[in-house]
C-alpha positions in Angstrom: 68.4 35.3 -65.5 65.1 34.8 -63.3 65.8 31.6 -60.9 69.0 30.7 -62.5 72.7 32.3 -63.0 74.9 31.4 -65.4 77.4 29.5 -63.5 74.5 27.0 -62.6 73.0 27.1 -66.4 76.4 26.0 -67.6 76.3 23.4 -65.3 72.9 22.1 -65.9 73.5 22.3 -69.4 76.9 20.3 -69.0 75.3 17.9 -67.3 73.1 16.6 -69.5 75.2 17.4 -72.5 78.7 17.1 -71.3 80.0 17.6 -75.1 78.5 21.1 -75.3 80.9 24.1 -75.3 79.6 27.0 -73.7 80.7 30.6 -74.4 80.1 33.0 -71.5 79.3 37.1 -72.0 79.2 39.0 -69.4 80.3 42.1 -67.9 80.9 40.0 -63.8 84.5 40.6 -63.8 85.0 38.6 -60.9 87.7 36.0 -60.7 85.7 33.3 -58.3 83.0 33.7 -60.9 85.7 32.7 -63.8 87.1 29.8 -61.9 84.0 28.4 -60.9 82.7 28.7 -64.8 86.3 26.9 -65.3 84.9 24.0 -63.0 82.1 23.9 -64.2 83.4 23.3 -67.6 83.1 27.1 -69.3 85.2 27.1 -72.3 85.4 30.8 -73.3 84.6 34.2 -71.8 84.1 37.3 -73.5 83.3 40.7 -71.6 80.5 42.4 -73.2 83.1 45.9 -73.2 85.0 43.7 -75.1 85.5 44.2 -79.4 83.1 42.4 -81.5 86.3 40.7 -83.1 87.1 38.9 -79.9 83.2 37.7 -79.7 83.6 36.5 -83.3 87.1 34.9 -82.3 85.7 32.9 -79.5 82.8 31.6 -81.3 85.2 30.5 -83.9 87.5 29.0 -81.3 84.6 26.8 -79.4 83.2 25.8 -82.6 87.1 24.3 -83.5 87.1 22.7 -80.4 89.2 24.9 -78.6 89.4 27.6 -75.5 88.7 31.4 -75.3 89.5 33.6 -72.6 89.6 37.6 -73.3 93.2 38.6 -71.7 91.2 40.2 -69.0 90.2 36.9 -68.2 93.6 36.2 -67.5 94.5 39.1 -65.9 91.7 38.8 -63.0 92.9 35.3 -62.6 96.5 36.2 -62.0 95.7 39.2 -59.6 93.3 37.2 -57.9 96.4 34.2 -57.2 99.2 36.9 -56.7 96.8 38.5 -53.8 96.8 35.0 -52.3 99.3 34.4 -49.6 102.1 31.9 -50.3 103.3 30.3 -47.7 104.2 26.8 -47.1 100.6 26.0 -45.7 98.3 27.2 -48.3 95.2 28.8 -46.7 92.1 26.7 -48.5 89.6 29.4 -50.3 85.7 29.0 -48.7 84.6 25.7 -50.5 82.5 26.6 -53.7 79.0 26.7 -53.3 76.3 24.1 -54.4 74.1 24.8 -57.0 70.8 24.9 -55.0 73.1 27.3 -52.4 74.2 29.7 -54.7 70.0 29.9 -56.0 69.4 30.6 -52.1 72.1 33.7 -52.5 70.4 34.7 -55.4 67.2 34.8 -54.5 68.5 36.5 -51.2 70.6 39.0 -52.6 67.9 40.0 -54.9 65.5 40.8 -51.5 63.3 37.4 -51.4 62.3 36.4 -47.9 62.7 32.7 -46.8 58.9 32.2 -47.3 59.0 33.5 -51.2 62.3 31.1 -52.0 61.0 28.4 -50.6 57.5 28.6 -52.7 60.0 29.5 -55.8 62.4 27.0 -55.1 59.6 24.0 -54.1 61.0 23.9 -50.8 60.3 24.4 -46.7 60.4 27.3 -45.4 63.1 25.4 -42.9 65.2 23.8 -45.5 65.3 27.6 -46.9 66.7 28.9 -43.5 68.5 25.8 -43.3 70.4 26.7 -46.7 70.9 30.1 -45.7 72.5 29.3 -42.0 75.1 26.7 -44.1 75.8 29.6 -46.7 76.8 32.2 -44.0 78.8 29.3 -42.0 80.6 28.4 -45.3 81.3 31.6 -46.6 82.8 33.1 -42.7 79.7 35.8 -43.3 78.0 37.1 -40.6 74.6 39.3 -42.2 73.1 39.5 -45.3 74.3 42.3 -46.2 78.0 40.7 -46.7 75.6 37.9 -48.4 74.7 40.6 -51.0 78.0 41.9 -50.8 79.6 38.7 -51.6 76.3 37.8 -54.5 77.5 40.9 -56.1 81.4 40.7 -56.3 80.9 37.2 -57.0 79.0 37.4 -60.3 75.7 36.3 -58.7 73.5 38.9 -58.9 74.2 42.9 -60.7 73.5 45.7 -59.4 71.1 47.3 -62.4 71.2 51.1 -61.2 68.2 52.9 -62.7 68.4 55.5 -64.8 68.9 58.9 -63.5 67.6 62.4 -65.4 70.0 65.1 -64.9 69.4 68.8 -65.7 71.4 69.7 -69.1 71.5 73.3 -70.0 72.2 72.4 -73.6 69.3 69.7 -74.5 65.9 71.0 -75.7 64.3 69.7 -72.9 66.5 70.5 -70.3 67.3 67.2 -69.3 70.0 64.2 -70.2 69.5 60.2 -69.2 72.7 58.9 -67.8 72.4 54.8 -67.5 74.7 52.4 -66.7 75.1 49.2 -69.2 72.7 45.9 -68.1 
């Protein structure tokens, strides 16, 4: 979505309709990405790999008033807390991003200078860099390029890998498109 990801639609959208129930589909299979939808107030997830009966199922769920999580939903969550250590001091994950911070990822991770988010996002140039020297403190990162890293394991941006023509001996036309799902 252009200027906004999901985790911060859900929220707007649960803000000023806390009584909605939101469904998410998506192929992000990252666990920070499901707990933050959790926080935000997410009540289903369905993978886009998964059956068309489970999509059905959760729509059926929500309307009833209840939750849907695909069992890879659950899975994720449980690696992601078994590769946690456990000890008795429990080492606090990087505090969750605000809203406006995780746009300034976005818009980073998808190659927009400071000068082009801040015309997007109606802000200084400053309070841009100013957002961006926060995130990296926050997040222990040291470059953009563990920002993008981090954009992309996180759910906030895809990597959308064009489309690439390979030579096929056994097409007319000597060639096969390989693609990647959006």
């Amino acid at each position: 979505m252009p200027r906004l990801n999901g985790i911060d639609a859900a929220r707007q959208i649960l803000r000023s309709n806390p009584n909605q129930r939101i469904l998410v589909l998506t192929d992000v299979d990252s666990e920070q990405a499901i707990r933050e939808c959790l926080e935000a107030g997410v009540r289903g997830w369905v993978f886009k790999t998964d059956g068309a009966q489970d999509l059905v199922t959760a729509v059926e769920a929500l309307e009833q008033h209840r939750s849907m999580f695909s069992s890879r939903v659950s899975d994720l969550v449980l690696d992601g807390y078994l590769r946690r250590p456990h000890s008795d001091s429990i080492v606090p994950l990087p505090r969750a991003l605000a809203p406006r911070e995780r746009e300034v990822v976005q818009l980073v991770a998808e190659g927009k200078s400071s000068k082009e988010i801040a015309v997007m996002l109606g802000l200084s140039v400053k309070t841009v860099e100013t957002h961006r020297s926060n995130i990296l403190i926050k997040l222990k990162i040291h470059s953009i390029v563990e920002l993008v890293m981090y954009a992309v394991r996180n759910g906030i941006v895809s990597i959308r890998t064009p489309l690439a023509v390979m030579p096929d001996a056994h097409s007319g036309n000597g060639h096969t498109v390989i693609g990647m799902p959006a």
